[in-house]
N, C-alpha and C positions, 0 to 999 in steps of 0.2 A: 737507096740510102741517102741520108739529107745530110751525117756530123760524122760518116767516115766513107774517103773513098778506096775503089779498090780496080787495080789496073795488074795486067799481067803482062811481063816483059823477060823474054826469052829463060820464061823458065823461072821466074820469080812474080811472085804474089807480092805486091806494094802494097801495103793499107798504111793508109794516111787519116789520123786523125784532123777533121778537120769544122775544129770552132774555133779560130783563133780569137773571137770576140772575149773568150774566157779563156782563154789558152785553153785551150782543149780540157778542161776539167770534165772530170768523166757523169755524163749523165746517167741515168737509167738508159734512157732512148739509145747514146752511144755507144755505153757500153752493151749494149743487144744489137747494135750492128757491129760492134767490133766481134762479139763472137759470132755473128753471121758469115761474117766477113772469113775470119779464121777457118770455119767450116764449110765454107767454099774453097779454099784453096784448098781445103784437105782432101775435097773430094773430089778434085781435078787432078789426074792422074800424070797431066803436063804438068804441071806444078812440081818444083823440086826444092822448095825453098819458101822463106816468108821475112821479108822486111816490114817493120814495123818504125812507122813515123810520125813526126806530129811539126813537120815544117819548122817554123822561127821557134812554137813553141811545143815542147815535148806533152809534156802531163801534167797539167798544175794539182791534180789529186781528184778527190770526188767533188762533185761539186754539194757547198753548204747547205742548201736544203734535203739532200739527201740525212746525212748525215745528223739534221736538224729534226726532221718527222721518226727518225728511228731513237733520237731521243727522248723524246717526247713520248712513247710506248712502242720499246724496243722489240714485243713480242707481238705486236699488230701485225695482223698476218698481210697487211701489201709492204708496213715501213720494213718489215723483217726480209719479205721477197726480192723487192727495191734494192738492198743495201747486199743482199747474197746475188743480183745480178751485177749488181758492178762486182765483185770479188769474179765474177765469174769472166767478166772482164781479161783478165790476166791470169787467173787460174787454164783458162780455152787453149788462151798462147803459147802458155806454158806444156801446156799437157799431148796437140795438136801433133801428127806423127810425122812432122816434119822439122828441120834445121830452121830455127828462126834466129835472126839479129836486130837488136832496136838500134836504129839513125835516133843519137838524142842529140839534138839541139835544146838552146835554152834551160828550161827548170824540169826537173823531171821530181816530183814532189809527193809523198806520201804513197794511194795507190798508183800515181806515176811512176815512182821509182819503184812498186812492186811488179809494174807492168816493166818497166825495163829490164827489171833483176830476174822476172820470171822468162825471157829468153834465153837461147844458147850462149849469145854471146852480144857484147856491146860495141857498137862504136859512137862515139862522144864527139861533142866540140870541145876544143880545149878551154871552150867559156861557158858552158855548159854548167848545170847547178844541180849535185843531187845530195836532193835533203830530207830525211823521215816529213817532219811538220807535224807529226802528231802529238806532241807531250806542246810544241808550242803554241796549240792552240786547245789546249787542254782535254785532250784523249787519249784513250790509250793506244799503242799503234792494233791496226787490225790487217786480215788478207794474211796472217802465216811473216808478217814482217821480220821480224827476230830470225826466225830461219831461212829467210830468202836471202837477208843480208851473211847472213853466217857460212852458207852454202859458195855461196858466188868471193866472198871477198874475207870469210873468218872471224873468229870470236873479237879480236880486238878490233874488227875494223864495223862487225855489229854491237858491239858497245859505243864506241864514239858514234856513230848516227844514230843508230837505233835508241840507245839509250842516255844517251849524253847530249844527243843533238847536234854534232858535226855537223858541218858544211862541206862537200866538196867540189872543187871543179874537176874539169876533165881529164887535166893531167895530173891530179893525187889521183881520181879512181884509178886512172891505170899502174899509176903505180902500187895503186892498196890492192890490185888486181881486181876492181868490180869493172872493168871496161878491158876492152884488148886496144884500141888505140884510139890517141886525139888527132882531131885534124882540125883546120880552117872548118870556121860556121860554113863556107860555100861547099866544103868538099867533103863534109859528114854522108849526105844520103848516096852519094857517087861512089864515095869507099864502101860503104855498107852493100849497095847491091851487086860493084865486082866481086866481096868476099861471098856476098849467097851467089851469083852467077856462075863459080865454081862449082861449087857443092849440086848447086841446080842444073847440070848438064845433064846429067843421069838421074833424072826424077827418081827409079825402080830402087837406083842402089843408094842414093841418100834418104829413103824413108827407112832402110836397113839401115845404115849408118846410124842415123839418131836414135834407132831403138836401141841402139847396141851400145850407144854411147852415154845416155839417160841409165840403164840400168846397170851398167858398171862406176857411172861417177855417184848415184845415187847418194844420201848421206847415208853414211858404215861403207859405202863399196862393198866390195866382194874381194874376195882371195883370187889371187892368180890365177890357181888351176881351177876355177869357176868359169873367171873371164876365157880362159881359155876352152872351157868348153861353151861358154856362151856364143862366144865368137866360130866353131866349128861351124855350124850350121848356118848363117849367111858367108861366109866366107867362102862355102864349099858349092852355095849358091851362086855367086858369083865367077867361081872357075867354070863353073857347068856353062852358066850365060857365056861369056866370054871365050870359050872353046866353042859353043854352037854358034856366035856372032858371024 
């Protein structure tokens, strides 16, 4: 991998985007190791967890020529493939049967902020900047934006970015609820991987966790006595493991 690295530490998968030349705006090339990248930690059985990072600077979005040849003839079959790998980008992250949290520092912008919003969960610098960018440079937003933001932080708070073009730092996200907490630029990626270092002790039972917990928050949810049967069957897993441990 040459624009993402990946390191594994006590149980957590670190990928690190890393072009700071363009702040990591996501290439074709990128965003195909960053799903490489995803799909190794998934299929590393040590792995219990995935922090996603991009150092000083988060995601500055696609980069322009992407986004520039699929204008140009939107249904050409490499600008059309091109522009559904980077979506594929963060749809990986998202989708990947493990507990993931994005370390954002800096801008996290357009599909940066869908790569952010498609984790479990966020942690921010408190100067930190997350902003659609799409209507402001005249597109529409793309990658499911409208319901990534709606999912994660709610209609009004997907109207003002999404659709109005808010700005936030780290301490509104957290409070509009798109982030769970801000910290020091210095102590962003340190908070992030104590919070997956938890969940990462027990690789076996945090891939159950997230499954259990993606198909009960899903958008509609489920009914109680669903989740309740939902939950029977790894839970029931878990006492079995833990009486035979």
């Amino acid at each position: 991998m040459t624009e993402v690295r990946y390191d594994v530490r006590g149980g957590v998968a670190l990928i690190t985007l890393d072009a700071p030349d363009r702040r990591n705006a996501l290439s074709v090339e990128m965003a195909g190791e960053l799903v490489d990248a995803a799909r190794t930690a998934e299929s590393d059985d040590a792995v219990g967890a995935v922090v996603v990072t991009g150092g000083r600077h988060f995601c500055a979005g696609a980069v322009r020529s992407v986004l520039a040849d699929t204008g140009r003839d939107p249904v050409e079959d490499e600008a059309y493939r091109n522009l559904e790998t980077v979506y594929s980008a963060f749809t990986t992250i998202g989708s990947i049967g493990l507990p993931t949290v994005a370390a954002v520092r800096g801008a996290a912008v357009g599909a940066g902020l869908n790569l952010a919003l498609a984790t479990d969960l966020r942690v921010v610098s408190r100067t930190a900047r997350l902003l659609p960018g799409f209507a402001q440079i005249g597109i529409h937003p793309g990658g499911g934006h409208f319901t990534l933001l709606n999912r994660v932080g709610g209609r009004e708070a997907a109207a003002a970015l999404g659709l109005f073009g808010e700005e936030v730092d780290g301490d509104r996200a957290v409070a509009l609820g798109l982030a769970w907490a801000a910290y020091d630029d210095d102590d962003v990626e340190a908070q992030a991987m104590a919070i997956a270092s938890r969940v990462a002790k027990d690789p076996a039972l945090a891939r159950r966790l997230v499954t259990s917990f993606r198909r009960e928050t899903a958008p509609g949810g489920v009914s109680w006595d669903v989740a309740v049967e939902l939950e029977r069957s790894p839970q029931m897993w878990s006492l079995r493991r833990k009486h035979d441990a």
